[in-house]
C-alpha positions in Angstrom: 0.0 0.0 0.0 1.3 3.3 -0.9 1.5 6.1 2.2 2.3 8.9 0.3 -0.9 9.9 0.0 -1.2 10.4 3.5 1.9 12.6 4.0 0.7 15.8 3.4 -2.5 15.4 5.2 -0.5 14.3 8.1 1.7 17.2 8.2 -1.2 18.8 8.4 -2.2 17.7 11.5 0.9 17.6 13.1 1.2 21.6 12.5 -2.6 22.0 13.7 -2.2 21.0 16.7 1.5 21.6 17.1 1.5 25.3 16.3 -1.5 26.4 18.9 0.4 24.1 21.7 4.0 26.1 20.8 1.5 29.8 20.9 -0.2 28.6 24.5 3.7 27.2 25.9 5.1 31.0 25.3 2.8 32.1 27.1 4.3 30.4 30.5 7.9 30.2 29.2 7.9 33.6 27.8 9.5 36.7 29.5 6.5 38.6 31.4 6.8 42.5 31.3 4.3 44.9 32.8 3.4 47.5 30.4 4.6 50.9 30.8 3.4 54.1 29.9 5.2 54.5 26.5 4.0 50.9 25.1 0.1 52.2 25.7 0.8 55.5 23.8 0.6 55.2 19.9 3.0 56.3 17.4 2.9 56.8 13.8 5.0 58.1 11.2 7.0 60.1 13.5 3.7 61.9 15.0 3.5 61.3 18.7 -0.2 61.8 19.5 -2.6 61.1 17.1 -5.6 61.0 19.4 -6.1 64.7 18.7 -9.3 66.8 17.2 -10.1 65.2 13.8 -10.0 68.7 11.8 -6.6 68.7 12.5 -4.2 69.7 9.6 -1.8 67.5 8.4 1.1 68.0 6.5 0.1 67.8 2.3 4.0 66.2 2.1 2.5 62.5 3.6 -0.2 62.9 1.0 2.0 63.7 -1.8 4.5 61.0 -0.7 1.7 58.2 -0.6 0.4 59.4 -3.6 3.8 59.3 -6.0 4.4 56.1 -4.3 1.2 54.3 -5.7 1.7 56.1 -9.3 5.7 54.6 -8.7 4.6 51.3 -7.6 1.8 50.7 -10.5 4.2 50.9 -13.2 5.9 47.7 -11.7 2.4 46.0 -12.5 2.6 47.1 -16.2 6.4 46.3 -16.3 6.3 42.1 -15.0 3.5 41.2 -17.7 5.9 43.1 -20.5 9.6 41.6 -19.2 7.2 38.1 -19.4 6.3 38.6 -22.9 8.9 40.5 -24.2 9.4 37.7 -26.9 6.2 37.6 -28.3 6.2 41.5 -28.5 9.3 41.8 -30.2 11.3 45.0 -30.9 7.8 47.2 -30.8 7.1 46.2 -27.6 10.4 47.2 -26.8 10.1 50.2 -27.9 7.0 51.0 -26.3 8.4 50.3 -22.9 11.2 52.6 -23.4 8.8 55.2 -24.1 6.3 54.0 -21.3 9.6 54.3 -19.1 10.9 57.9 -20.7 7.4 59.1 -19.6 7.9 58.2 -16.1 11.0 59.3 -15.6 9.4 62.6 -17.1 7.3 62.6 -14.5 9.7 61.8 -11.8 12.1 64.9 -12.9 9.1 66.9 -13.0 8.6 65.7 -9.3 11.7 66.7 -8.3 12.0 69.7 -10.0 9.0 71.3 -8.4 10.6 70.1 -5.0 7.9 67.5 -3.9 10.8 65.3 -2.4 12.5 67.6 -0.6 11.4 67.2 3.0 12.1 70.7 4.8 
């Protein structure tokens, strides 16, 4: 009889039950601290209290940031499915992701040049 079949749903199994045992033994083995001050206060992006008046004004440089980062990080999206096909497209596709690319880096020297990334 072949038991290979059985392997991964024993592993399975094993980690099921092993896993939540290894979480619940930290919990006596573990180092116990008692929490301070500083670990209940919260702290983001360099801002220390973020528990103030919701009409607050924030700085338009996170915004911008967050923004050029999403426009930054799309192009990846539109660069894997061309380096994957970059056979089938031949020298045209080529060329149209070296003008895709000119065009960003358009924009990015644009970016700079109006001093978007220059945190002051």
């Amino acid at each position: 009889m072949n038991y290979n079949f059985y392997l991964p749903l024993t592993i399975i199994i094993i980690l099921s039950v092993l896993i939540p045992f290894l979480f619940h033994l930290s919990r006596y083995i573990g180092e116990k601290s008692k929490p301070t001050g500083a670990i209940n206060q919260s702290y983001e992006s360099g801002i220390k209290k973020t528990y103030k008046d919701s009409f607050e004004r924030f700085n338009i440089k996170y915004y911008l940031v967050a923004i050029i980062f999403v426009i930054f990080d799309v192009e990846i999206l539109f660069m894997f499915p061309w380096a994957v096909t970059l056979r089938e497209t031949g020298i045209l596709g080529l060329f149209e992701m070296f003008a895709f690319m000119t065009l960003l880096l358009a924009g990015l020297i644009y970016i700079y040049k109006k001093g978007v990334l220059k945190w002051s």
